[in-house]
C-alpha positions in Angstrom: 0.0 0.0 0.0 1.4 3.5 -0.6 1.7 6.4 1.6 -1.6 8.0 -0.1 -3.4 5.2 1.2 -2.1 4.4 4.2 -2.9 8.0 5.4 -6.4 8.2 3.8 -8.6 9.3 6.3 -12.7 8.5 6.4 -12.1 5.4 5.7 -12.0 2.3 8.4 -8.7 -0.2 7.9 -9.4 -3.5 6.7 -6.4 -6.6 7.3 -5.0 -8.1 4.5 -2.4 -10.3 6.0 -1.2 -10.7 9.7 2.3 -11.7 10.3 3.2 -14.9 12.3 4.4 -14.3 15.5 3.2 -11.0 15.4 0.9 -9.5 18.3 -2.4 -9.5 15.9 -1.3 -13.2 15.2 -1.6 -13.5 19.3 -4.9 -12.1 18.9 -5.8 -14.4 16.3 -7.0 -11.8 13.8 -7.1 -12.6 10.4 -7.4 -11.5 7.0 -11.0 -9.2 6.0 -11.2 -8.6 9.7 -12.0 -4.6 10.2 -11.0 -2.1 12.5 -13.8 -0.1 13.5 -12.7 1.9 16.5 -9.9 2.4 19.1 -11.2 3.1 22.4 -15.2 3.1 21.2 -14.0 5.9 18.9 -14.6 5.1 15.2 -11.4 5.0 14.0 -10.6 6.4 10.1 -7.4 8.2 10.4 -5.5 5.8 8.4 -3.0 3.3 8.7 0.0 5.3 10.0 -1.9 7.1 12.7 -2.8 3.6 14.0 0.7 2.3 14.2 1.7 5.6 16.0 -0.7 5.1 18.4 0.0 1.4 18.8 3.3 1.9 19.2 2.8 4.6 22.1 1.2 2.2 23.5 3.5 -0.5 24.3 6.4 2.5 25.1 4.1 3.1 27.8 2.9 -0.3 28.4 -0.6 0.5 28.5 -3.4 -1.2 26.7 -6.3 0.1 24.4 -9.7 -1.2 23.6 -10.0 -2.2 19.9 -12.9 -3.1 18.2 -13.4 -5.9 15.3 -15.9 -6.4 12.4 -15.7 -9.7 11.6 -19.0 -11.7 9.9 -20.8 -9.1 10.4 -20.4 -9.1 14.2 -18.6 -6.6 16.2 -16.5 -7.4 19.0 -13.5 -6.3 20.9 -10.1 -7.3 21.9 -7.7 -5.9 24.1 -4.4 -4.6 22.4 -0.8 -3.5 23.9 0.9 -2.9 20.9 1.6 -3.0 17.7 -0.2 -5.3 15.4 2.2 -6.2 12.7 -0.7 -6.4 9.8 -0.9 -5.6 6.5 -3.8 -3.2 6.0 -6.2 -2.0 3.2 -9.5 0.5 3.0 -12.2 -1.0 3.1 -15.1 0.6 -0.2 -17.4 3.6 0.2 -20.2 1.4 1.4 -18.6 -1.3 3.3 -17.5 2.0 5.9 -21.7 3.4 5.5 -22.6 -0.1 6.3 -20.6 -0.3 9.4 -20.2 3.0 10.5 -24.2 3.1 10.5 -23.9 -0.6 12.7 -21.4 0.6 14.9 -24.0 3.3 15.6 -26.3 0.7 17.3 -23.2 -1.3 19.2 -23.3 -1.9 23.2 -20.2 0.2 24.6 -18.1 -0.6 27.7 -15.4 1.2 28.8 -12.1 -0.6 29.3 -12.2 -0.7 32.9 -15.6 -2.7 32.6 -14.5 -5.7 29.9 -12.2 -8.7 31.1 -10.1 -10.8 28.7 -11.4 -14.2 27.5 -8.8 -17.1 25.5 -11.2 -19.0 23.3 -10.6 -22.6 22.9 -12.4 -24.8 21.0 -12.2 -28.7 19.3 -13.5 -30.7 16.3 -16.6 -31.0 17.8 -17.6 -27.2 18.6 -16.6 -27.8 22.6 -15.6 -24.2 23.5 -13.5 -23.2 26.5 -13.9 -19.9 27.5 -10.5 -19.1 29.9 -10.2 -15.9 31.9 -7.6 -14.5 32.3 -7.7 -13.1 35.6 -7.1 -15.5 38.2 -10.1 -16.9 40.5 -10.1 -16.5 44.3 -11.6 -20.0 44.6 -8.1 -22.0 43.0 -6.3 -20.7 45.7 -8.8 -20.8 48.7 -10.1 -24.6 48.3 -8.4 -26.3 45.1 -10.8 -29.4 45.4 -14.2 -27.1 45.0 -12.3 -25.1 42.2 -11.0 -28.6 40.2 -14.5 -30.0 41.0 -15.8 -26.9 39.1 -13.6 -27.0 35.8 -13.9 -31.0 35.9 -10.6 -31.9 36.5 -11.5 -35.1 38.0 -8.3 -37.1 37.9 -6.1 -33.8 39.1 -8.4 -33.9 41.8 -8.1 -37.9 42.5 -4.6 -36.6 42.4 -4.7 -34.0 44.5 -7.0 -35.9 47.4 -4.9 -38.8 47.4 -1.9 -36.8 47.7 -3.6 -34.7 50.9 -4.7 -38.1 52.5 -1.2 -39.4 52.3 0.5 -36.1 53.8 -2.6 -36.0 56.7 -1.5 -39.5 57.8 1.8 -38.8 58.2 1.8 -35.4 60.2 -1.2 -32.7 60.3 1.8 -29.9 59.8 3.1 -31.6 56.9 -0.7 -31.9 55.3 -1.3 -27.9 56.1 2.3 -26.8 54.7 1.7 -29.2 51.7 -2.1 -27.5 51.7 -0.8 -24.1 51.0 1.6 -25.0 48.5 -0.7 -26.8 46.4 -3.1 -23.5 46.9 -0.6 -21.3 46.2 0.5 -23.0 43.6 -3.1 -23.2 42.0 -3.8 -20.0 42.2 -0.6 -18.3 40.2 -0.4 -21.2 37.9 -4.5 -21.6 37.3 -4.6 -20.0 33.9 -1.8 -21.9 32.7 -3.0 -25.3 33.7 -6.6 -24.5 32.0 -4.8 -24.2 29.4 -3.3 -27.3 29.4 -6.0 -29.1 30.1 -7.7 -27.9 27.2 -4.8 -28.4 24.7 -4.7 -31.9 25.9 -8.4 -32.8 25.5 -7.6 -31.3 21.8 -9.0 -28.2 21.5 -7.3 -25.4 19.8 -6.7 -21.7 20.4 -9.7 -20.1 18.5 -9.7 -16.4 19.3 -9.4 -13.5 21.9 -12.1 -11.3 23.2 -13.1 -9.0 25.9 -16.4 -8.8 27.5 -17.9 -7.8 30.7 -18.7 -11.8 31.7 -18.6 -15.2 31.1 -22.6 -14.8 30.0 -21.7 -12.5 27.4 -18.6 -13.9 26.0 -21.0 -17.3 25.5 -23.8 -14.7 23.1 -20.5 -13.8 21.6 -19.3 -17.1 20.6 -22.2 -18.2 19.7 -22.7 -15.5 17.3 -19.8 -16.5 15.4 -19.7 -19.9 15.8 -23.3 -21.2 15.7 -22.7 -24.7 16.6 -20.6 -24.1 19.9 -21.0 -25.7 22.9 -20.3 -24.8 26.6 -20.2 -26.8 29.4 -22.0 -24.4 31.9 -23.8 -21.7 29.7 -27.5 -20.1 29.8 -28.0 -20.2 25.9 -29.8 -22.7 24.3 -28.5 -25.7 22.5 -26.8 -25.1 19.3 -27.5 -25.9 15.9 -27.1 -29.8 15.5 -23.2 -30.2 13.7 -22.3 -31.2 10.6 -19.7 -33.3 9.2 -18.9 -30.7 6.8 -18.7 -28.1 9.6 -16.1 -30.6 11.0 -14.3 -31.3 8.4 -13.6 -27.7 7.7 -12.2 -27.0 11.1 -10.2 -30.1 11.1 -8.8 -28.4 8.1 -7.8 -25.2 9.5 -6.7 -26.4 13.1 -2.3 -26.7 12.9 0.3 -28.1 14.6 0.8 -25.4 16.9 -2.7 -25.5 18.2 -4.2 -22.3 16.7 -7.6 -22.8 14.9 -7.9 -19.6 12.8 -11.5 -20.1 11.7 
């Protein structure tokens, strides 16, 4: 793209390519996905302003709001720096179509939105990981395994607290606190590995005020996904074309870009 375009204001910034290993790439953005505003501003001030501002960002190491058009459904992600994309305009009435959504879009300030991982495998199970760690990992383990369905860490974990009790009470409240300790700083990191190992892939990145929400968003984007606690209805029943498609797309590194 030349300069001329890549400072063309009015008009919204559409990816063409992401880099690997770049921090979009992180974010699993992909190619025809829209920016639409920075901050819950619509954003049209071009492609250089954008890196500017990105790149201010991560001097600082601060974090802005960005949000996504992506089949026609907005949503947002959190971003600390630069994106490392290849960007385009998007056509006189893709921006009036949008800019006129946008318009009806739900805002939340950043301050009000937490950051989900999205997981998912061949058969639409979704995992939707907070970031943030829960009190209840490091307060009582058991109740927070028992939650997430970790049954055999938890046979684990018991077993190992039985053994330690008969030996010395001490031992089993010193071993007690590491284990909780232990839970709670590694938590996201071991939902992650559980995931990975029951072969589900890295899907997407979002940020939404809860759990409830992130599930509508999901959903909206991926008709047939499943949760395993969740207030929506059941989905769409699955294909074997659906799944074959996503077989496709998921790699060896775990990252299902669809």
């Amino acid at each position: 793209m030349d300069n001329e375009n890549k400072d063309k204001g009015g008009f919204l910034l559409k990816i063409e390519g992401v880099r690997k290993r770049s921090h979009a790439f992180s974010l699993f953005l992909k190619s025809n996905d829209i920016i639409v505003a920075v901050n819950n501003e619509l954003f049209t001030h071009g492609e250089n302003a954008l890196n500017d501002e990105l790149r201010e960002i991560k001097k600082i190491k601060s974090k802005i709001l960005i949000t996504i058009f992506r089949d026609n459904i907005f949503y947002d992600v959190i971003v600390r720096g630069s994106l490392g994309c290849k960007f385009i305009t998007t056509s006189q009435s893709e921006n009036e179509e949008i800019k006129s959504s946008f318009s009806k879009k739900k805002i939340y300030d950043l301050d009000e939105l937490r950051e989900y991982t999205i997981l998912r495998d061949l058969r639409n199970n979704f995992d939707c990981i907070e970031r943030a760690p829960s009190l209840a990992a490091g307060i009582f383990p058991p109740l927070w395994l028992a939650y997430e369905q970790k049954w055999w860490v938890l046979g684990l974990f018991s077993a190992f607290s039985i053994l330690l009790f008969s030996v010395n009470t001490w031992l089993f409240m010193i071993g007690w606190l590491a284990l909780s300790i232990y839970c709670y700083k590694a938590q996201t990191n071991l939902l992650f590995s559980f995931a990975l190992l029951s072969g589900k892939a890295y899907t997407m990145q979002l940020a939404t005020p809860n759990i409830e929400l992130t599930h509508e968003m999901v959903r909206s984007l991926f008709p047939k996904s499943k949760f395993r606690y969740s207030k929506l209805e059941n989905p769409i029943i699955e294909e074997t074309e659906e799944n074959n498609k996503v077989e496709k797309n998921i790699t060896e590194t775990n990252s299902a870009l669809v």
